[in-house]
C-alpha positions in Angstrom: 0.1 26.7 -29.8 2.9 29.1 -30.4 4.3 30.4 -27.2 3.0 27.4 -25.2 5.0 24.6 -23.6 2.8 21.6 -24.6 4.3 19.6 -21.8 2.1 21.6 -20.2 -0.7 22.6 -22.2 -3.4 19.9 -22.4 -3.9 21.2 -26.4 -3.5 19.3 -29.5 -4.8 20.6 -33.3 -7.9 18.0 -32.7 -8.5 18.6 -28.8 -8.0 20.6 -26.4 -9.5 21.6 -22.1 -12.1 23.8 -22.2 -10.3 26.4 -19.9 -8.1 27.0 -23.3 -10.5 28.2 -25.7 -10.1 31.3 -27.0 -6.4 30.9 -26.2 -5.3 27.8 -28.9 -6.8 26.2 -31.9 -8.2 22.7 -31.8 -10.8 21.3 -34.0 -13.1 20.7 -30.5 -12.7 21.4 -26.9 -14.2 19.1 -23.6 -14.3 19.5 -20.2 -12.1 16.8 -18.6 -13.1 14.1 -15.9 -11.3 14.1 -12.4 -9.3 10.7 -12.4 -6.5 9.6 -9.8 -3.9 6.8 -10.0 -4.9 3.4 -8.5 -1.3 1.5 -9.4 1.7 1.8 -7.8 2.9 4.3 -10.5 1.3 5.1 -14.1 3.8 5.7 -16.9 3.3 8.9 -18.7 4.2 9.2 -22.6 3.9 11.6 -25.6 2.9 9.2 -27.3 -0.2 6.2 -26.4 2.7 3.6 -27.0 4.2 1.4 -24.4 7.5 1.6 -26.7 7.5 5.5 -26.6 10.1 6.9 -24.1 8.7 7.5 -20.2 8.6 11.2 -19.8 7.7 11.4 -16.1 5.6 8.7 -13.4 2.1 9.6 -11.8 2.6 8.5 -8.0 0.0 6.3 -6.8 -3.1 8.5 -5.4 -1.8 11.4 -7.6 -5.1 13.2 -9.6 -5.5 13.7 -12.9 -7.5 15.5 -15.3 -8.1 13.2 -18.3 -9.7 15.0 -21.1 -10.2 11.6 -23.6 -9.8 7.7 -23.4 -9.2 5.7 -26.3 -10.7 2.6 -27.2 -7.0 1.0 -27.3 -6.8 1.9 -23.4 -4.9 5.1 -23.0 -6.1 8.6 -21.3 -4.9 11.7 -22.4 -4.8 14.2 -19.6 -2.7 16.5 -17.5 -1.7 15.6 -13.8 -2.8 18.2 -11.0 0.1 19.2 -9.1 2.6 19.7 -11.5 0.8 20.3 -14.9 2.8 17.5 -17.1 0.7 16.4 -20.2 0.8 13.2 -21.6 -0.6 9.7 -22.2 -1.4 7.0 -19.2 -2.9 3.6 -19.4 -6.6 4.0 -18.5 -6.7 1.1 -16.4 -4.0 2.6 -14.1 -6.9 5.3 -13.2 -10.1 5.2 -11.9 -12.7 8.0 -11.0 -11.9 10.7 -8.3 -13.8 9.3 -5.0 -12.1 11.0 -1.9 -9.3 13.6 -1.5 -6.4 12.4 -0.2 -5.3 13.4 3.3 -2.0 10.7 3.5 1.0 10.5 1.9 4.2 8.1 2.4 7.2 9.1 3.3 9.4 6.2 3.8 11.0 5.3 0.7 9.2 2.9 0.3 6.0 0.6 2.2 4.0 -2.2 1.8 0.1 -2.8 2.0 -1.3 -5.6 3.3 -4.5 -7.3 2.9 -4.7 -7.2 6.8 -3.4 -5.8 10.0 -0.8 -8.9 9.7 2.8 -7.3 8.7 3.3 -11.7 8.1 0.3 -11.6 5.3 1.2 -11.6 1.9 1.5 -7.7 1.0 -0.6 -6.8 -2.0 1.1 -3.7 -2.9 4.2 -1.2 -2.6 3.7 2.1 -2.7 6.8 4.9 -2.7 7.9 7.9 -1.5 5.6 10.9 -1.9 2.3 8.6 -2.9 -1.3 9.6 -1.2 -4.0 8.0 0.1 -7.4 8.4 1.6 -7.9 7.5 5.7 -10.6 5.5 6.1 -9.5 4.7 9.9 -6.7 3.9 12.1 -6.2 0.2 13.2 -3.6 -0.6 16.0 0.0 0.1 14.0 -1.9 0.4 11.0 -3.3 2.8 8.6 -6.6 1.8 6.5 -7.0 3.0 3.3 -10.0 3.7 1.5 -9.6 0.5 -0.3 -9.3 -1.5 2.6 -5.3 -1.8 2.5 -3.5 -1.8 5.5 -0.4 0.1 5.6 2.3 0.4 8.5 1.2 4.2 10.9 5.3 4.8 10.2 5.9 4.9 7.2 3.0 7.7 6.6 2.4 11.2 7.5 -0.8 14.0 7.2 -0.6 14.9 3.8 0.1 18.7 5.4 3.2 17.4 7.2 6.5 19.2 5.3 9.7 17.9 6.0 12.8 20.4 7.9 15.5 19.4 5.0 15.0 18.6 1.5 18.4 17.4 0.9 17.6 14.9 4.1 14.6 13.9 2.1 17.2 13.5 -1.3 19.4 11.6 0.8 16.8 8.8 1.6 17.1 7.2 -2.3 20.9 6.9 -2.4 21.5 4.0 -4.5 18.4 4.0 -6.1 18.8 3.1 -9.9 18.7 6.2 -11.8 15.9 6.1 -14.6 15.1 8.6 -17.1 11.8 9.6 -16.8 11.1 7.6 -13.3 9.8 9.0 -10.2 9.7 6.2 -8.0 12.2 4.3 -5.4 12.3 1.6 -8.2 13.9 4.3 -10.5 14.4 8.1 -10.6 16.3 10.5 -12.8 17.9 13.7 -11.9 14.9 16.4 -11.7 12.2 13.9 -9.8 14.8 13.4 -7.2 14.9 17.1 -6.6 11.0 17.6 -7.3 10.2 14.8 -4.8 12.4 16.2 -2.2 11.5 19.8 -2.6 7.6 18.6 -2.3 7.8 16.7 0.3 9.4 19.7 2.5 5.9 22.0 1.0 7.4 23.5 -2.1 5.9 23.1 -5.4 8.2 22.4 -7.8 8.2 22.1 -11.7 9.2 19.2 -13.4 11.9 19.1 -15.7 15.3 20.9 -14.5 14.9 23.3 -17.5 11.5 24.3 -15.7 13.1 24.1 -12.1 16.2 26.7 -13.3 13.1 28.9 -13.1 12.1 28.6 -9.5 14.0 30.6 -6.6 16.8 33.2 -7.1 20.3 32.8 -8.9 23.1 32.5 -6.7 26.8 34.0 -8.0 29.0 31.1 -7.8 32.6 30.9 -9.1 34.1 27.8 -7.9 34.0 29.1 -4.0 31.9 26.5 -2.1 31.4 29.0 0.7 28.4 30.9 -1.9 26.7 27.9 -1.5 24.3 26.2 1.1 22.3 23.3 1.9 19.8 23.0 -1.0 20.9 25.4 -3.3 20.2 23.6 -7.0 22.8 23.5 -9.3 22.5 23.1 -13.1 24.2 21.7 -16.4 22.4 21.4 -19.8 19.5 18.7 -18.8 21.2 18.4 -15.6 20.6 19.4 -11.7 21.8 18.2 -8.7 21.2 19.4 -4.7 24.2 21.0 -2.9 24.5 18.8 0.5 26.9 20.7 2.0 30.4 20.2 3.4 31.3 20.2 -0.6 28.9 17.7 -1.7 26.4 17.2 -4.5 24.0 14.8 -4.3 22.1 13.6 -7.9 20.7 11.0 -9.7 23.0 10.6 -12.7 23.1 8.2 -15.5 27.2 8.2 -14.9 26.9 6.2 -11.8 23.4 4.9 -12.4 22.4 6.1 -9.4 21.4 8.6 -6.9 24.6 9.2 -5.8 26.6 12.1 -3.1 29.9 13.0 -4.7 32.5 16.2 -4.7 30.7 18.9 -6.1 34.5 20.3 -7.6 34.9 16.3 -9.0 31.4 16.7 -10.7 31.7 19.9 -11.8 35.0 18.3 -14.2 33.6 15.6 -14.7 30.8 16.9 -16.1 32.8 19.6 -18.3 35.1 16.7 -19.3 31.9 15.3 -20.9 30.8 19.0 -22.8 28.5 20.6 -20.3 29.9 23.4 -18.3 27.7 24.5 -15.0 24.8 26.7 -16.3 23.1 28.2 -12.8 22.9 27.6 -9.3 19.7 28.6 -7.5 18.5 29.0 -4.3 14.7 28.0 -2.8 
């Protein structure tokens, strides 16, 4: 496994995907199964433990390749669009039937059991979750499932937003999380991976991974290096530039997604150990 980030590498020294053979050691390897999220959100752990720590959310809709399933009800698997590796409970998943061609993009909607916005709704779903068309019913929107979800607060799964930091700016005041990717609770790199996705650019992760992505940017404390979206990183840290000296983040110092002075964060932050690593631009 040397060499290999195993929070992406679906490898462990008694299993391992198929496509890796040859390329790790495992005692055997299997093909996985094609699985996507039927809950609201699916936890995903390093661990098959509901006590272990959440290391990142699978969005309702979102696939997965699951390569086992215990008899204690946890899958082992890797999600599609951004590689992470980890545990989920099984009975959040179900077999692949239908690609998606849907996705929300209000912060968060409701779905009803009918085309009645006054009957009881049976589920929330939240920003960036997909779903399958069946077909379109006055305001509505039918899932394959038969759930009825309100025409706007969804868009064509090919739609791509004009501003990221727009996108960002939609879960101000959302509780910050560690580990959550929804508008119940987010932490600092989800905010900027959701808003990045939703405006078509694939995006890693963890901010470690994100300080990868784009080109570096020279800053030295003059605002006027920076623009709209530029990412800007501490030690576990990143944040969006929104301009007009702003950063907006999810941070665990206000427990929120929160917009504050970038100069004010940026000693704050210091105050605390962490001096401002990179700043990158998409």
């Amino acid at each position: 496994m040397s060499g290999f980030d195993k929070r992406l590498t679906p490898a462990r020294p008694d299993l391992a995907a198929s496509h890796l053979r040859g390329k790790v050691e495992a005692e055997r390897f299997v093909d996985g199964v094609a699985m996507q999220v039927i809950d609201v959100s699916a936890p995903l752990r390093s661990v098959p433990s509901p006590e272990a720590s959440l290391d990142t959310e699978a969005l309702h809709g979102e696939r997965v390749t699951v390569y086992e399933e215990t008899g204690e009800g946890w899958s082992w698997g890797q999600l599609n669009r951004d590689g992470y590796v980890g545990w989920l409970p099984s009975n959040a998943l179900a077999r692949e039937v239908a690609k998606p061609t849907h996705r929300v993009r209000a912060l968060r909607t409701f779905v009803f059991p009918k085309p009645d916005i006054k009957s009881p709704p049976v589920a929330s779903l939240s920003f960036g979750s997909v779903f399958t068309l069946k077909r379109e019913q006055a305001d509505f929107m039918v899932t394959e499932t038969g759930g009825f979800i309100p025409k706007q607060h969804v868009v064509p799964l090919d739609f791509r937003e004009s501003d990221s930091v727009e996108a960002a700016a939609r879960f101000l005041g959302t509780p910050y999380l560690w580990g959550g990717k929804t508008s119940a609770g987010l932490d600092c790199s989800a905010l900027v991976q959701l808003a990045l996705q939703s405006a078509g650019r694939e995006c890693p992760r963890d901010s470690d991974m994100q300080q990868k992505i784009g080109h570096h940017v020279s800053f030295s404390g003059d605002e006027s290096a920076l623009r709209r979206g530029d990412l800007i990183f501490w030690k576990g840290h990143v944040g969006l530039y929104a301009g007009r000296g702003m950063l907006l983040h999810a941070n665990a110092f206000h427990m929120a997604v929160a917009e504050e002075p970038l100069t004010a964060a940026i000693e704050r932050i210091r105050a605390a150990g962490s001096e401002l690593l990179d700043v990158r631009r998409i």
